[in-house]
C-alpha positions in Angstrom: -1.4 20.5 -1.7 0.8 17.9 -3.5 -0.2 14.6 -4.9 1.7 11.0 -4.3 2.1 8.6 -6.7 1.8 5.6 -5.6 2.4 2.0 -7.4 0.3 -0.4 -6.3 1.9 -4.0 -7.9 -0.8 -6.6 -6.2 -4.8 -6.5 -5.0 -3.9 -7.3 -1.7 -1.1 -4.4 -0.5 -2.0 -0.9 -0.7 -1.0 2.2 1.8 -3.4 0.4 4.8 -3.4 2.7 7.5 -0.9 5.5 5.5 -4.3 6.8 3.8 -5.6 8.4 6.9 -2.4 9.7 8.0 -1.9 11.3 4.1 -5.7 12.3 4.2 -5.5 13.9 7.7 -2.7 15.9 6.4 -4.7 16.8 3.3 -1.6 15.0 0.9 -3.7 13.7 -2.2 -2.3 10.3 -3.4 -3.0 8.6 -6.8 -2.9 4.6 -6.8 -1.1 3.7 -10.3 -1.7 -0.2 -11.3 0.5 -1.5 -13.3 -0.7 -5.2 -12.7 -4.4 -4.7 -13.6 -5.6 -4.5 -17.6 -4.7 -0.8 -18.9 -2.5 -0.2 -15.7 0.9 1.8 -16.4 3.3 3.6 -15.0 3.6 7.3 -15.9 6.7 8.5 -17.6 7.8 10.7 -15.4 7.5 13.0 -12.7 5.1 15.6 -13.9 2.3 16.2 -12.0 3.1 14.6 -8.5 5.5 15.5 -5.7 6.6 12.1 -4.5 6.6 8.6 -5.4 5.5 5.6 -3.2 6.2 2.3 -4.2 4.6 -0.2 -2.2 5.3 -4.0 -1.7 4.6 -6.7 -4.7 4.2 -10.1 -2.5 5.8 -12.8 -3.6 7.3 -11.0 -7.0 10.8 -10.5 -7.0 13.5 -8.4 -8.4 16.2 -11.2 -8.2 14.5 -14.3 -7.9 11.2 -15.9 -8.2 8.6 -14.6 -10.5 10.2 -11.2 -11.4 8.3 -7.9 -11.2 6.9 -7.5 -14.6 6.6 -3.6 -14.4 10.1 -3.7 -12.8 12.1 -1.8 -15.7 9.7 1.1 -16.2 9.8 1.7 -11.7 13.3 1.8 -11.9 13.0 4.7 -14.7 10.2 6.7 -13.2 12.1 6.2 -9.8 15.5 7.8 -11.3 13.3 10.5 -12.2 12.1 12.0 -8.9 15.4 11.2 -7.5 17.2 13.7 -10.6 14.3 15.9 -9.5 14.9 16.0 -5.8 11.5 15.1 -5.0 10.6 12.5 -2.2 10.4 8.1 -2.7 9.4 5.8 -0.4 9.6 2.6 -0.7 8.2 0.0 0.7 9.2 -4.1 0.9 9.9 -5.1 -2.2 9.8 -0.9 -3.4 12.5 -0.4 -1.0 14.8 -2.3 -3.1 13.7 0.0 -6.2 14.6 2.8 -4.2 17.8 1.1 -3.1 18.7 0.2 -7.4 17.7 3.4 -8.4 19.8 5.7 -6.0 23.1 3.5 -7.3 22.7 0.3 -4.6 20.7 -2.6 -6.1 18.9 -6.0 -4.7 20.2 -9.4 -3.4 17.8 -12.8 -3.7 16.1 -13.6 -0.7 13.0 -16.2 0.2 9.4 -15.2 0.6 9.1 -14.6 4.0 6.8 -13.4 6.2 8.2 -12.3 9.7 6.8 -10.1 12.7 9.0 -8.8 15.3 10.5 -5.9 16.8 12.9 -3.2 14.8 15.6 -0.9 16.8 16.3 2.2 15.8 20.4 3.1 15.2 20.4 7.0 15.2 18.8 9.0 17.5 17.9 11.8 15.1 16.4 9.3 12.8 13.1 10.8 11.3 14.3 13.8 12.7 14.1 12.6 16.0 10.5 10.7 15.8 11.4 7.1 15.2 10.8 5.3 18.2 13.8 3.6 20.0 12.0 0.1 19.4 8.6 -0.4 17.0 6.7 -3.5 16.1 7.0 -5.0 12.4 5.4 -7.3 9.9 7.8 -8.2 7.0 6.4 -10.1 4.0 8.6 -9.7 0.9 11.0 -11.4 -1.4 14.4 -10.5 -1.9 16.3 -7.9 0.3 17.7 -3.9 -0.6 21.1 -3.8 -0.9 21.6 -0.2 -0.4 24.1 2.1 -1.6 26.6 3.4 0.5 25.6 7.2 0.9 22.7 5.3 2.5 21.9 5.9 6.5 20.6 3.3 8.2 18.0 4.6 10.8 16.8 1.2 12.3 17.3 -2.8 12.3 15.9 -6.0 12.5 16.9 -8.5 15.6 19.8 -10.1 13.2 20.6 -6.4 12.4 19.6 -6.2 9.1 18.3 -2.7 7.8 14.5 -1.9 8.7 14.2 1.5 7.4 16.9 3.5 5.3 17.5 7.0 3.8 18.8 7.9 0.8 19.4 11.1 -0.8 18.2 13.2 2.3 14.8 12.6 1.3 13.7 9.3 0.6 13.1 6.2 2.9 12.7 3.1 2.4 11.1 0.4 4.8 11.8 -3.4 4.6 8.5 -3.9 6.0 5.1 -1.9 5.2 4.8 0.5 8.3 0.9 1.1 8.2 0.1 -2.8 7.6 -3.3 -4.7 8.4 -3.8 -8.3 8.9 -5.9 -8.3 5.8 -3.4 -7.6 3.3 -1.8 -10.6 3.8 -4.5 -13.0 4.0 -5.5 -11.3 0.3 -1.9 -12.0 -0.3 -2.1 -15.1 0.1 -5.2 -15.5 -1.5 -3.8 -13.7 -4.0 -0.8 -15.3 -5.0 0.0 -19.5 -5.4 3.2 -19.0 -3.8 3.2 -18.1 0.0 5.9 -18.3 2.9 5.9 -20.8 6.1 4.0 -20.1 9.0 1.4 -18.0 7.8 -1.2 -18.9 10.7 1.0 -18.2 13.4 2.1 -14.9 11.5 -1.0 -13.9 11.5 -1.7 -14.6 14.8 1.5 -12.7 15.7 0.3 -9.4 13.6 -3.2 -9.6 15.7 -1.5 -9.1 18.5 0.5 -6.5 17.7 -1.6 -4.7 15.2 -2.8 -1.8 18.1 0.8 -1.3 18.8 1.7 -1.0 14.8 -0.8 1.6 14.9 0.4 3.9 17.9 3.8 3.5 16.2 3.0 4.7 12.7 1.5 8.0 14.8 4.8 9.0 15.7 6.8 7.7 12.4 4.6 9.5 10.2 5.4 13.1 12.1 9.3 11.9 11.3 8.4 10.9 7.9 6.7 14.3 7.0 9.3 16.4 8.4 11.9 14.4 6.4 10.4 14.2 3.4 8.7 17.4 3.2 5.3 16.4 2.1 3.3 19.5 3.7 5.6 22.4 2.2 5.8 23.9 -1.6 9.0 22.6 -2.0 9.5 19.2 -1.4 13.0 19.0 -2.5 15.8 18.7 -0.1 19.5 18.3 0.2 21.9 15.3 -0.1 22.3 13.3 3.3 
């Protein structure tokens, strides 16, 4: 049985409906919070066999309020990569993942912005993405990935949805196991906020049953490709 680490950078986001799919599959995960008094971020790798970094809301890493912890993710990234050991990221973590693995991060808006990703590649989580899934996007800034990366699905203007990097890591633009909650504590959270939040919100309502029957399928994909249930969880370059 492994243990996750995962960095948590507001109240409001955390794994949402990840933790039962983790749980059911008996992977332990420890939150680490950086943005709370006494939160850091460990030094290194030891002790966990895979990294999750989750969204930061309206924190950027090349505009806006930057992340404060931003310099010590990038480290502790770089070291499960040199390790071979899984990282996903997620929102504003997928652009760590993307700066750490030799890509980096262009500025984008806050935005908030639910619609419908296609996938590029057939064999993408090892054949389990779905051809089409449902998304809520809330995030600043935007991965610029590095070009070993494979792109395994896309927004409507064709921008990257979900990524892989290093034959082990993934990294999705928006959070794939997201509730409606997390971003009302967002924005409850946070003084700055994107348009449209009501009708966002209303969107993700609507579509929240069929987030849920997605993530089923994407987290069998997301197993098998990062190798979260065996001893070794290191794998080979794409």
């Amino acid at each position: 049985m492994i243990t996750l680490c995962v960095v948590q950078h507001t109240d409001g986001e955390y794994l949402g409906l990840l933790e039962d799919h983790l749980e059911g599959r008996a992977i332990r995960f420890a939150y680490a919070r950086p943005h709370v008094p006494g939160g850091v971020i460990p030094a290194t790798a030891q002790g966990h066999g895979g990294l999750v970094l989750l969204g930061a809301g309206p924190q950027g890493m090349a505009s806006g309020n930057l992340l404060p912890s931003l310099a010590a993710e990038l480290r502790l990234t770089t070291a499960f990569l040199d390790a071979g050991l899984p990282v996903i990221g997620i929102g504003l973590g997928s652009a760590i993942l993307a700066a750490a693995a030799g890509g980096g991060c262009a500025a984008a808006p806050l935005r908030f912005r639910v619609g419908e990703a296609s996938r590029t590649d057939p064999d993408a989580l090892a054949g389990h993405l779905p051809p089409t899934y449902p998304y809520a996007l809330y995030m600043r800034d935007r991965a610029v990935l590095p070009a070993d990366a494979r792109v395994l699905a896309v927004d409507e203007d064709g921008a990257p949805m979900l990524f892989q990097v290093r034959g082990n890591c993934l990294g999705f633009a928006a959070h794939p196991g997201i509730k409606s909650g997390m971003i009302e504590d967002l924005v409850m959270e946070f003084d700055a906020t994107p348009e449209h939040v009501p009708e966002g919100l209303a969107m993700l309502a609507a579509r929240q049953r069929l987030i849920a029957q997605a993530l089923s399928e994407i987290m069998v994909g997301v197993v098998k490709v990062t190798a979260l249930m065996t001893a070794d969880t290191g794998r080979g370059r794409i």
